[in-house]
N, CA, C and O of each residue as an XYZ file, in Angstrom:
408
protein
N     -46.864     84.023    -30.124
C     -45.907     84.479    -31.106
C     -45.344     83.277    -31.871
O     -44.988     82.276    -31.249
N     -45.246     83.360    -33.349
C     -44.326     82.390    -33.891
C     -43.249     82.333    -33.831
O     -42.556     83.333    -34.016
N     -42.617     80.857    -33.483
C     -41.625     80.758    -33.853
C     -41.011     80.264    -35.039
O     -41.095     79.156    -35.569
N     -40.322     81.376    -35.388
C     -40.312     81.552    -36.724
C     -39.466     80.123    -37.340
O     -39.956     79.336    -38.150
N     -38.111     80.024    -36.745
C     -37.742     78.827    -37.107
C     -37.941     77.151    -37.314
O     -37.645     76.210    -38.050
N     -38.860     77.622    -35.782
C     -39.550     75.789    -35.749
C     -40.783     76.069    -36.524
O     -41.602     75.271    -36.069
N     -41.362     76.778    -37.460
C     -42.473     76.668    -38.406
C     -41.501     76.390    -40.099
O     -41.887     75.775    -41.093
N     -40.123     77.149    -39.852
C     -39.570     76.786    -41.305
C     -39.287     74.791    -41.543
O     -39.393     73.847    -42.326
N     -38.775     75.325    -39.834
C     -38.447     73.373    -39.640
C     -39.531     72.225    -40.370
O     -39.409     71.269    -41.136
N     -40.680     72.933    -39.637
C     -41.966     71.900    -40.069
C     -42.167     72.115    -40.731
O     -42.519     71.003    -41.124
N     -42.406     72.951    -41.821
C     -42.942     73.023    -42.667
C     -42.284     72.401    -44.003
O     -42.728     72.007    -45.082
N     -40.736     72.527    -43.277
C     -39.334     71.416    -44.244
C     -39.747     70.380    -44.443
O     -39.748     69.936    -45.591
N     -40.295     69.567    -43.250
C     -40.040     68.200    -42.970
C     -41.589     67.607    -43.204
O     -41.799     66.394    -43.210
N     -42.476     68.432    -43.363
C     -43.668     68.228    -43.973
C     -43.533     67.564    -45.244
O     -43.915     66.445    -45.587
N     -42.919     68.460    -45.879
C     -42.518     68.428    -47.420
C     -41.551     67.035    -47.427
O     -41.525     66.834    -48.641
N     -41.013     66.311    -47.030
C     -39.740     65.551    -46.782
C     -38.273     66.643    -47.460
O     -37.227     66.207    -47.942
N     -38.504     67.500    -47.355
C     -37.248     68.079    -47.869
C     -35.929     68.458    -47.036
O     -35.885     69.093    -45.982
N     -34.803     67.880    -47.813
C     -33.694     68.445    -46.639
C     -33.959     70.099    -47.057
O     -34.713     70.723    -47.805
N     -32.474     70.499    -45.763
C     -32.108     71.843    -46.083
C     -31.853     72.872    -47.365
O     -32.020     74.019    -47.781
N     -31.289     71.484    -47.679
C     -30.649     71.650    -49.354
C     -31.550     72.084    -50.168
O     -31.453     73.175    -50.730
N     -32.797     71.059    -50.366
C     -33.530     71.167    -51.270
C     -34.707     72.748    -51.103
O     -35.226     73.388    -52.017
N     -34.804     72.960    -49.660
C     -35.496     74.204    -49.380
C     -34.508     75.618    -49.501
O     -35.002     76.738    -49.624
N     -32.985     75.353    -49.444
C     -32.416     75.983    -50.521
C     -32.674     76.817    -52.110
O     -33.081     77.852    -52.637
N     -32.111     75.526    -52.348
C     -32.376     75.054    -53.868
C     -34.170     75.940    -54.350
O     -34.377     76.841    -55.163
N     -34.980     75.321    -53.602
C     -36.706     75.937    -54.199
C     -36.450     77.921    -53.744
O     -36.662     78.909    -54.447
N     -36.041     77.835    -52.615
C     -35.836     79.343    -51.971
C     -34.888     80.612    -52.925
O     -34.977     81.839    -52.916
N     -33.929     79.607    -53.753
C     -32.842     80.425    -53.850
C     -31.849     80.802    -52.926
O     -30.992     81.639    -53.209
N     -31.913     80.247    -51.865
C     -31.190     80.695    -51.068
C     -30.110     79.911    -50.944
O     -30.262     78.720    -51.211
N     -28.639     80.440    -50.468
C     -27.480     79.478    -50.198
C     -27.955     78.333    -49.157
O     -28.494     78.789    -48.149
N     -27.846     76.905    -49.228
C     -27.988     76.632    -47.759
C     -27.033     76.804    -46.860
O     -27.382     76.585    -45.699
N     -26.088     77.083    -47.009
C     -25.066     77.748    -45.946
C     -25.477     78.475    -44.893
O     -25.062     78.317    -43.745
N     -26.776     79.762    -45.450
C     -27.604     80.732    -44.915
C     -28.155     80.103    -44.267
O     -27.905     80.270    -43.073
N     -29.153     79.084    -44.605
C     -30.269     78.325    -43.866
C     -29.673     77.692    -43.046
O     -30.126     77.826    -41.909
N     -28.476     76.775    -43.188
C     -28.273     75.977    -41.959
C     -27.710     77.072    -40.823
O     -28.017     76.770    -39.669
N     -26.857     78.416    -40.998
C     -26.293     79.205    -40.589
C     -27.667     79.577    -39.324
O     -27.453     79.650    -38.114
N     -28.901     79.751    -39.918
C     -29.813     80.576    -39.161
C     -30.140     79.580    -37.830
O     -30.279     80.043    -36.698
N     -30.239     78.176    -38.140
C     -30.439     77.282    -37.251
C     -29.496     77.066    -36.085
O     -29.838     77.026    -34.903
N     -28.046     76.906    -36.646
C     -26.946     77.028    -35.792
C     -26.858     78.229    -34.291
O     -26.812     78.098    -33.068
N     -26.872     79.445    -35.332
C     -27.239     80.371    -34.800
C     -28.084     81.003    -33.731
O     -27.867     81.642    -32.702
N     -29.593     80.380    -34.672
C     -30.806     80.848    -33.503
C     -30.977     82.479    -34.165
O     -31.512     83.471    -33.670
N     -30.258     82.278    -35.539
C     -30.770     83.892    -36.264
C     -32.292     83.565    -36.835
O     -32.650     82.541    -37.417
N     -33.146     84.825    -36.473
C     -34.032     84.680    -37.811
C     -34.001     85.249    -39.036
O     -33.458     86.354    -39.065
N     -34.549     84.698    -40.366
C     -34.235     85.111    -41.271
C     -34.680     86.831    -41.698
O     -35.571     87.374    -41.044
N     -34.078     87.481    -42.668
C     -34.637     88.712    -42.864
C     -35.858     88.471    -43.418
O     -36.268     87.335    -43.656
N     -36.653     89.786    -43.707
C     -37.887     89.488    -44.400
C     -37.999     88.880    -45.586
O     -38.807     88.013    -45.919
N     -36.780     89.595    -46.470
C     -36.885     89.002    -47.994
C     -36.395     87.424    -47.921
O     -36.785     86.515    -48.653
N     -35.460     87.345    -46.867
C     -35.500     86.064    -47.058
C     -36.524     85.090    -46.996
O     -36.647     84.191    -47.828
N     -37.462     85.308    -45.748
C     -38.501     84.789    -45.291
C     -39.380     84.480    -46.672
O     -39.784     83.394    -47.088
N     -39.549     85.915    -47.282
C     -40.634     85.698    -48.533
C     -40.030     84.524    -49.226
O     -40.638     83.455    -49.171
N     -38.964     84.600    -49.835
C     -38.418     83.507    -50.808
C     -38.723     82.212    -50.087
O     -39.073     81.270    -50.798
N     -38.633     82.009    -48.651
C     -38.841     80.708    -47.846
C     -40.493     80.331    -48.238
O     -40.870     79.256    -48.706
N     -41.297     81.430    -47.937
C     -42.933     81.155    -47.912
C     -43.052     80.663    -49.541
O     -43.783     79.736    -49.893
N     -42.217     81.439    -50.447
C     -42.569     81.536    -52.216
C     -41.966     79.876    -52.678
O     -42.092     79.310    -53.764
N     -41.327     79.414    -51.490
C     -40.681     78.228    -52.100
C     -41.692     77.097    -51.406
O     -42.131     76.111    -51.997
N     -42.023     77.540    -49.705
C     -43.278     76.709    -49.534
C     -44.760     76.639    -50.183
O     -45.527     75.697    -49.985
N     -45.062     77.785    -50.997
C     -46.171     78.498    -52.019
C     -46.780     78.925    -50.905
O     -47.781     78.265    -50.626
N     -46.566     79.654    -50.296
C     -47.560     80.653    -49.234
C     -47.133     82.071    -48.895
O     -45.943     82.071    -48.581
N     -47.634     83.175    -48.852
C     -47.614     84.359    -48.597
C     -47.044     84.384    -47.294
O     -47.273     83.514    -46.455
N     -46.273     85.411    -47.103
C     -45.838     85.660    -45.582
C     -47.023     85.620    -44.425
O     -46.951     85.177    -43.278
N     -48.167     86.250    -45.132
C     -49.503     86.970    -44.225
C     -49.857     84.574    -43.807
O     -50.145     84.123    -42.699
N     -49.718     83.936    -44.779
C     -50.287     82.824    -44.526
C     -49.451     82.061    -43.636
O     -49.926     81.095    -43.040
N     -47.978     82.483    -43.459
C     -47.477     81.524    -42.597
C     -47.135     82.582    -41.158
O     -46.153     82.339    -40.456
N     -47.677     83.258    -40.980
C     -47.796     83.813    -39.664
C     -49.466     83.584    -39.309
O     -49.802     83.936    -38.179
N     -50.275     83.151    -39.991
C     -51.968     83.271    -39.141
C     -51.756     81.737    -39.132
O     -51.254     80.771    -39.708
N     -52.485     82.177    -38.083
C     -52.595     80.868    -36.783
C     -53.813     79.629    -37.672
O     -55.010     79.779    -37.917
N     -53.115     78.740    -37.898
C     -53.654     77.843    -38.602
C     -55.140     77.030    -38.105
O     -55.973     76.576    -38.890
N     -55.236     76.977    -36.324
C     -56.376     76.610    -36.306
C     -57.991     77.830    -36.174
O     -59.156     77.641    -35.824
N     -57.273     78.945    -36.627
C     -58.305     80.212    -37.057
C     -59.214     79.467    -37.909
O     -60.367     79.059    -37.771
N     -58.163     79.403    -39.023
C     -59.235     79.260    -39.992
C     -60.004     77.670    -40.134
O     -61.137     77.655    -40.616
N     -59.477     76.582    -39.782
C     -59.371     74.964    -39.543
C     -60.666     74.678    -39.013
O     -61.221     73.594    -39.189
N     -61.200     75.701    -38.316
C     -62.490     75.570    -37.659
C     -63.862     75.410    -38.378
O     -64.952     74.935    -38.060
N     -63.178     76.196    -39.836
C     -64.641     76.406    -40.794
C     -64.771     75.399    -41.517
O     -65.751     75.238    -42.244
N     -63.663     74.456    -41.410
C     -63.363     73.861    -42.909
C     -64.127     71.974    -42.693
O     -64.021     71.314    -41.659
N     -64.595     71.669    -43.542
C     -64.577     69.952    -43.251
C     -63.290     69.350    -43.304
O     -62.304     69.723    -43.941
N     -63.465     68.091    -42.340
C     -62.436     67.317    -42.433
C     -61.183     67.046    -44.063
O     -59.953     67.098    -44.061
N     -62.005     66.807    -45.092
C     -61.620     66.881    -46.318
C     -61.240     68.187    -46.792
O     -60.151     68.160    -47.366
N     -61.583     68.902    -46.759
C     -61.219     70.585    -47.077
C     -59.942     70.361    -46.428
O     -58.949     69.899    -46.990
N     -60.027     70.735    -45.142
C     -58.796     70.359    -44.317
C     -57.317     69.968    -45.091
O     -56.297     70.524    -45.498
N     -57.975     68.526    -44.994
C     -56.903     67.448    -45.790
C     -56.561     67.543    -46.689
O     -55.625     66.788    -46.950
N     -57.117     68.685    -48.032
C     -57.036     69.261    -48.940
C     -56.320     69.892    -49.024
O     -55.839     70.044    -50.147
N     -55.769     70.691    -47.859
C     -55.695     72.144    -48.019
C     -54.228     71.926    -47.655
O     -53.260     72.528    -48.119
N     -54.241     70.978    -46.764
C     -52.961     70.439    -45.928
C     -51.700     70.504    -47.285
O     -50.713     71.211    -47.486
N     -52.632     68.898    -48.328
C     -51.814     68.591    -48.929
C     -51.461     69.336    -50.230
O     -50.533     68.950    -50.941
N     -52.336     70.583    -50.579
C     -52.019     71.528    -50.998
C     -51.011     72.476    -51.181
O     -50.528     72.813    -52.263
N     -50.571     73.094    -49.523
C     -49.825     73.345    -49.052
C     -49.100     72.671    -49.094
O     -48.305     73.414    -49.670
N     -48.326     71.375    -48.932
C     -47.256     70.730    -49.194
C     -46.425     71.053    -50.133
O     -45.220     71.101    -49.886
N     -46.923     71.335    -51.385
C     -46.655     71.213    -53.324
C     -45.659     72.419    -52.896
O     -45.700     73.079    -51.858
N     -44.405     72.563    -54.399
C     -44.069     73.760    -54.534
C     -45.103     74.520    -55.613
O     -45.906     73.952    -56.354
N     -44.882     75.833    -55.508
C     -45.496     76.630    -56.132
C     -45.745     76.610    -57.886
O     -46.316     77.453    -58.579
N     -45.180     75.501    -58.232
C     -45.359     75.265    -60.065
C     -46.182     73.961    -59.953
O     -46.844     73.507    -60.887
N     -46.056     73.249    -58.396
C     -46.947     71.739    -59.028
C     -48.306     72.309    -57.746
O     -48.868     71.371    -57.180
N     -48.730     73.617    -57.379
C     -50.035     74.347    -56.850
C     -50.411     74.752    -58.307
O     -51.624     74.649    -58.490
N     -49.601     75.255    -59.574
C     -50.157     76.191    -60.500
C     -50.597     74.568    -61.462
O     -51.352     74.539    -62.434
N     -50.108     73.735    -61.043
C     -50.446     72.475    -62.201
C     -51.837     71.715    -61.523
O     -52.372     70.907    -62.283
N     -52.305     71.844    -60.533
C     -53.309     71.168    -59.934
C     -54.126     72.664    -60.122
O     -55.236     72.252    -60.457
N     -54.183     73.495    -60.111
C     -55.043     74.276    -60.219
C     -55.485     74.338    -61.658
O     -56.618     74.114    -62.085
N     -54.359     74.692    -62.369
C     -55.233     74.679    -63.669
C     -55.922     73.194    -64.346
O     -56.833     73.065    -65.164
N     -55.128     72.222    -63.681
C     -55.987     70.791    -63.298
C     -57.502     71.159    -63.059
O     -58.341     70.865    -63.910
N     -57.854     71.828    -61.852
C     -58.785     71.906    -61.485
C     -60.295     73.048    -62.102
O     -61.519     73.075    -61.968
N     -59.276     73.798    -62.761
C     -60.147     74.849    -63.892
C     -61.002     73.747    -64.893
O     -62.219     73.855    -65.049
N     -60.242     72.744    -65.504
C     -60.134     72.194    -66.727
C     -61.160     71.195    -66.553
O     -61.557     70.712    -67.613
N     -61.864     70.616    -65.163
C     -62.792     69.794    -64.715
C     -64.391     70.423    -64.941
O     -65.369     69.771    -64.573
């Protein structure tokens, strides 16, 4: 089972982003976010989405088990995909259409 919070954690600190700033991309108060940590609440769903929409990933992508798919991929794909995932969702739409344009 995920845990839901220590995947928001990492996936924060992946990014180097404070709370604030995963706020700020989320829309969300960070008041909320630090609130959920304090707590040990998890977030609601809609919140969650805005969390995945601010990491650029679908809910369905941050619940499947990452070394599912890791298995098919080359090392570089991989590393690709990693640092892909890092981006917010306007600098994924700027490397992509980057990548149309090649």
């Amino acid at each position: 089972m995920t845990d839901i919070l220590e995947k928001v954690r990492r996936l924060r600190l992946e990014r180097n982003w404070s709370e604030y700033q995963l706020a700020e991309y989320a829309g969300i108060p960070q008041s909320t976010i630090s609130s959920w940590f304090r707590k040990h609440q998890i977030p609601t769903i809609p919140s969650l989405e805005k969390i995945c929409a601010a990491f650029g990933m679908t809910l369905a992508q941050f619940f499947t088990d990452e070394a599912v798919y890791a298995n098919y991929l080359t090392e570089n794909q991989r590393q690709l995909l990693h640092s892909f995932n890092r981006l917010r969702k306007e600098q994924q739409d700027a490397v992509l259409n980057l990548l149309e344009t090649l």
